[in-house]
C-alpha positions in Angstrom: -4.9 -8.1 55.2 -6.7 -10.7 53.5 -9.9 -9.0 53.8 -8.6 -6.0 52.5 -7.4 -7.8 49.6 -10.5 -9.6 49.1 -12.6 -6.2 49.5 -10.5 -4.1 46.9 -10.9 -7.2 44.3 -14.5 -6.7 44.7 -14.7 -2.9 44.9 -16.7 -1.3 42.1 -14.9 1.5 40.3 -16.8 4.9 40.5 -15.8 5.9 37.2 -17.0 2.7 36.1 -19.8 2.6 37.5 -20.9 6.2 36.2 -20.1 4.7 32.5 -22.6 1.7 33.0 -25.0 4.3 34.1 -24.5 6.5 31.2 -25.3 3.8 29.1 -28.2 3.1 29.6 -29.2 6.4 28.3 -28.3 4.9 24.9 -30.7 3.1 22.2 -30.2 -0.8 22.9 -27.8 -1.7 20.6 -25.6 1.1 21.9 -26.3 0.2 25.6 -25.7 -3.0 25.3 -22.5 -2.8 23.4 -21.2 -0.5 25.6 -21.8 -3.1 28.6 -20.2 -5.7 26.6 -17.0 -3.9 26.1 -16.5 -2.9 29.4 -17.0 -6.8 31.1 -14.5 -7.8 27.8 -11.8 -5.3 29.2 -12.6 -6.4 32.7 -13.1 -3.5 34.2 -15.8 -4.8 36.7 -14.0 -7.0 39.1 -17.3 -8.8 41.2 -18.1 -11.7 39.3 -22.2 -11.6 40.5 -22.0 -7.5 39.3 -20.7 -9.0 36.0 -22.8 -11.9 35.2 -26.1 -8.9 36.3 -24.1 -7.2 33.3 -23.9 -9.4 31.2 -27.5 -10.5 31.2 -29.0 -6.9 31.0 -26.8 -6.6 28.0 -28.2 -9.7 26.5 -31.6 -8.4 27.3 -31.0 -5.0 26.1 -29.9 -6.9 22.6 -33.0 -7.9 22.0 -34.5 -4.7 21.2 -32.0 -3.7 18.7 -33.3 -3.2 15.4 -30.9 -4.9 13.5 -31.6 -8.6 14.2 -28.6 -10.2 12.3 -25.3 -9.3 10.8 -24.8 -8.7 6.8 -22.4 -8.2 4.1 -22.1 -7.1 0.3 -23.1 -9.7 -2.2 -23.3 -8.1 -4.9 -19.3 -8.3 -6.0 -19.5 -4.2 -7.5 -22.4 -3.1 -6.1 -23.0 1.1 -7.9 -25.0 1.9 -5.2 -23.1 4.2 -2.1 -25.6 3.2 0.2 -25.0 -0.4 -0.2 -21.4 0.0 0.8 -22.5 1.9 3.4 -24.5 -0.6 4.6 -21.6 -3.5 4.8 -19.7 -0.6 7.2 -22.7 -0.4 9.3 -23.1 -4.3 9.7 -19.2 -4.6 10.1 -19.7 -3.2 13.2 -21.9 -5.8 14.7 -24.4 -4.1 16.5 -27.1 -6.4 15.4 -29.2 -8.7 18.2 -27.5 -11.9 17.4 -23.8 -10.6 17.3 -24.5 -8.4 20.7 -26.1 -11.4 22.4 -23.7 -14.4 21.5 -21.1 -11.6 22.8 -23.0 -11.8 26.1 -23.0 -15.6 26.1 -19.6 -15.8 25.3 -18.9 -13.7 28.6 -20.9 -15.4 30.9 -19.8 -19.3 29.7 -16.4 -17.6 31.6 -18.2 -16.8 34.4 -21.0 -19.4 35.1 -21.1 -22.2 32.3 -24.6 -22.8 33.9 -26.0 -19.4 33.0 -24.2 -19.4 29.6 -26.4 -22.5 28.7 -29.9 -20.9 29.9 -28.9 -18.0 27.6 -27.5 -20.0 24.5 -31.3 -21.8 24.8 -33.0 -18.0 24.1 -31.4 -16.8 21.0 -32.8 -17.1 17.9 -33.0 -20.2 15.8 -29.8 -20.8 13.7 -31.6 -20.3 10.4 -32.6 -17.0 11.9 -29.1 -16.1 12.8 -28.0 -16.2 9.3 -26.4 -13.3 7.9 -29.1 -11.8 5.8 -27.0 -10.7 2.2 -27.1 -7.1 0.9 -27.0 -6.8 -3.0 -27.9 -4.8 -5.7 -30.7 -4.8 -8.2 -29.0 -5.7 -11.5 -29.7 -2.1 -12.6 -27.1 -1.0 -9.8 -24.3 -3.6 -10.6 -21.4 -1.8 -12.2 -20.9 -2.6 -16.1 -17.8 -2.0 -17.6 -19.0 -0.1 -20.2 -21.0 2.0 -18.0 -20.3 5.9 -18.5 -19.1 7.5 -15.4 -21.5 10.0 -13.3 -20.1 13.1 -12.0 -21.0 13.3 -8.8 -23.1 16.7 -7.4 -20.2 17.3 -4.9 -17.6 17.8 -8.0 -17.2 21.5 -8.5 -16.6 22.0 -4.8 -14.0 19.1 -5.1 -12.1 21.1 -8.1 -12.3 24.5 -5.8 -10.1 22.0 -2.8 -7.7 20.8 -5.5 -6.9 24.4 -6.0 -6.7 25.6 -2.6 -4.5 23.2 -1.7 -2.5 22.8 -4.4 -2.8 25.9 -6.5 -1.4 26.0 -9.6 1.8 24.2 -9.3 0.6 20.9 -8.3 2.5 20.9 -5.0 0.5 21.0 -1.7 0.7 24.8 -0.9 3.0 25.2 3.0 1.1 25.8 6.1 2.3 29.2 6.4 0.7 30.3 3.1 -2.9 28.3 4.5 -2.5 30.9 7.5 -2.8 33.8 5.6 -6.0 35.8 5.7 -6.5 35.6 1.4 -6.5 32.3 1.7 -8.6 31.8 4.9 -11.1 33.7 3.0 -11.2 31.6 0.0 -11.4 28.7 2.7 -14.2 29.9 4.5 -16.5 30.5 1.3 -15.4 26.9 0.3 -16.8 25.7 3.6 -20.2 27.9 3.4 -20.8 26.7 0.1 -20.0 22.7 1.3 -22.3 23.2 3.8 -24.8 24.9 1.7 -24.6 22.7 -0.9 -28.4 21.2 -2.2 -27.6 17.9 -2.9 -30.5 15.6 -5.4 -33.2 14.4 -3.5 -32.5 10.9 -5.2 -30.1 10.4 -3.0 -31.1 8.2 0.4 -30.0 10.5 3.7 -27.1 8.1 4.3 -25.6 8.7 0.9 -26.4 12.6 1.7 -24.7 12.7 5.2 -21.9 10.9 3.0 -21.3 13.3 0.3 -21.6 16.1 3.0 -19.2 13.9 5.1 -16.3 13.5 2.3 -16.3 17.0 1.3 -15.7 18.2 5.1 -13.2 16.1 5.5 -11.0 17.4 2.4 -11.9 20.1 4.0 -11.0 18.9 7.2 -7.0 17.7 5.8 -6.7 21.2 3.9 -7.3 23.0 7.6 -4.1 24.1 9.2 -3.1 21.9 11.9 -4.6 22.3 15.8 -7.6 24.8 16.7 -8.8 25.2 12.8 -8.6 21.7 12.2 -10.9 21.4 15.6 -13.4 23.5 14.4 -13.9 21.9 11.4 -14.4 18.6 13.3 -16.9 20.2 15.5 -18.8 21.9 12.5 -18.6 18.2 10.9 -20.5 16.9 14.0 -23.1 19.9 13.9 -23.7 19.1 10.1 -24.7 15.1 11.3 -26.4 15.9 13.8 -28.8 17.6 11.5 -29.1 14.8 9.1 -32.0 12.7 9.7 -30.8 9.7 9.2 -29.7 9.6 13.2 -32.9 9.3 14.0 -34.1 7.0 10.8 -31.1 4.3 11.7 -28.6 5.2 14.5 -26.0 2.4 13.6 -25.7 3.5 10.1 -25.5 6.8 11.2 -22.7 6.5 14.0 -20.9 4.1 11.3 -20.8 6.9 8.9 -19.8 9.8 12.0 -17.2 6.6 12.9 -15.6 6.4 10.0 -14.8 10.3 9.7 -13.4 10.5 13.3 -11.1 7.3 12.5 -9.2 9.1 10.0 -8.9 12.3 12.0 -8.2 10.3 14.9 -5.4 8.2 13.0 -4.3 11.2 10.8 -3.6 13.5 14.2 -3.1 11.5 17.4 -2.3 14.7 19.4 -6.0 16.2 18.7 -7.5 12.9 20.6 -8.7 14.9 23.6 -9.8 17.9 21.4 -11.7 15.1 19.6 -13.3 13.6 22.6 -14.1 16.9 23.7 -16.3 17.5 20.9 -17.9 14.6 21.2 -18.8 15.4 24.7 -20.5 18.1 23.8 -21.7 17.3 20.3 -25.3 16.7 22.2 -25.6 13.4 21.0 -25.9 10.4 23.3 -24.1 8.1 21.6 -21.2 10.3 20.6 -21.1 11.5 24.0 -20.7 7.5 25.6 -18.3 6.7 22.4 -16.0 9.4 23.6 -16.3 8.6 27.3 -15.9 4.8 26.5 -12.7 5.6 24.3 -11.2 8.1 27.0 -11.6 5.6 29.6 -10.0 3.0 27.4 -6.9 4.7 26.5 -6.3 5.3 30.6 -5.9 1.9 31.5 
C-alpha cells in the first residue's frame, strides 16, 4: 500500500506532461513562463522532474528579449504606446522577473541549487527596472488642444447603433433584427477597413483596431455573434505585425481584450478558449490550454 502511495505521488500527469511539451513550442519568455506557472500551481508532484523544470525555465529566461522589468515615469505621458508599454512590462515576462521566479521555486526544493542559480543572474545594477518616459514634446500640457483621434467617425456610427436616438441602449431583440444587423455589419467592414496614419507605431495601430472591435464586440448580441466577433478580433492581430516585431507587447494588447470579454461573459469561457485554440497562434493556443487546465483543478 505504501508503495502505491508512494508511486501515485510521483506519477507524472499526462495532461501535464503534454502542456510542458507544448511549451516549448513557445518563444522563451512564453516557454518559460508557462513552466513557471505550472511548478507554482504544483502540478508536477516529483521533486527531481521539478527542480529539471525549473532550471530549463531559468535557462529558457535568458533568451527573452526583455531583460528587465519597467514602468511609466513620465506622470501623463500623451503617447499610447508608452502606456502600452507599462501593460506589457506589468506582465513580467522579462529575463530577470522569469528567472528570480525560477530561483524562488527551486530555494523550496533544493536551497543548494537555488544558490548556484541566484550566483548566475545578472548584476543588481543590471536588474534595475529600466524607466519608460516621454520626450517633453509628448508630456500632456494642460492647455494642450485635444486630437480627434482617426477612429472617431466610426465611434459616432456605435453611439448610434446602440443607442439610437433616444439615448437609451436599444433591447437585444431590436439588435436581432436583420436592418440592424446590416447597419452592424457595414460598421464592422468599415472598422476593419479602416486606413489608420502611418504615424502611428503597429502597437498603437493594433490598439485603435483593438478598441473599436471591442465596442463592437459589447454592441454584438449575446452568444454565437458575440463569438464571431472575438474570433474576427483574433484574425485582425494576427495580421498585425507587431506579433512578430515584439510578442509580449503583442499578447499584452490580445490580453487585455480577452480580459474584458472574459470578465464581461463568464459563460463564453470555452467559446473563448476555443478560438484561441485555433487562432493559429502559438502563444494563444498554450494561453488557452494553460487557462483551461487551470480552471479544472
Amino acid at each position: 500500500m505504501l508503495l502505491a502511495l508512494l508511486l501515485w505521488a510521483t506519477a507524472a500527469d499526462p495532461a501535464v506532461e503534454r502542456l510542458i511539451d507544448s511549451a516549448y513550442a513557445a518563444s522563451s519568455e512564453f516557454a518559460s513562463a508557462t513552466l513557471l506557472r505550472i511548478l507554482e500551481n504544483g502540478w508536477v508532484r516529483d521533486r527531481k522532474r521539478a527542480i529539471q523544470l525549473a532550471e530549463t525555465a531559468f535557462d529558457l529566461a535568458s533568451a527573452a528579449k526583455r531583460q528587465v522589468s519597467c514602468g511609466v515615469c513620465a506622470e501623463r505621458p500623451r503617447e499610447v504606446a508608452l502606456l502600452l508599454e507599462a501593460n506589457a512590462c506589468s506582465l513580467q515576462l522579462d529575463r530577470v522577473s522569469l528567472q528570480q521566479r525560477a530561483v524562488k521555486i527551486l530555494a523550496r526544493l533544493d536551497s543548494v541549487r537555488s544558490l548556484e542559480f541566484a550566483d548566475r543572474l545578472p548584476p543588481p545594477e543590471q536588474r534595475q527596472p529600466r524607466c519608460v518616459s516621454g520626450t517633453p514634446e509628448g508630456i500632456i500640457r494642460l492647455d494642450d488642444p485635444p486630437k480627434e483621434p482617426p477612429t472617431s467617425d466610426l465611434k459616432r456610427r456605435w453611439t448610434t447603433l446602440m443607442f439610437g436616438t433616444s439615448g437609451r441602449m436599444l433591447p437585444e431583440e431590436q439588435r436581432r433584427g436583420n436592418e440592424w444587423k446590416d447597419q452592424f455589419d457595414q460598421l464592422l467592414r468599415d472598422a476593419e477597413s479602416l486606413e489608420l496614419p502611418d504615424g502611428l507605431s503597429p502597437a498603437e495601430q493594433l490598439d485603435a483596431r483593438a478598441n473599436l472591435l471591442g465596442l463592437l464586440w459589447w454592441a454584438a448580441p449575446s452568444g454565437p455573434e458575440q463569438d464571431r466577433m472575438l474570433v474576427r478580433f483574433l484574425e485582425t492581430a494576427r495580421r498585425s505585425k507587431l506579433e512578430r516585431e515584439d510578442p509580449v507587447l503583442w499578447f499584452s494588447e490580445v490580453k487585455s481584450v480577452l480580459d474584458s470579454v472574459l470578465s464581461a461573459e463568464p459563460s463564453r469561457r470555452d467559446a473563448a478558449f476555443a478560438a484561441l485554440e485555433n487562432s493559429g497562434s502559438i502563444v494563444l493556443s498554450l494561453y488557452a490550454r494553460l487557462e483551461k487546465a487551470s480552471a479544472s483543478r
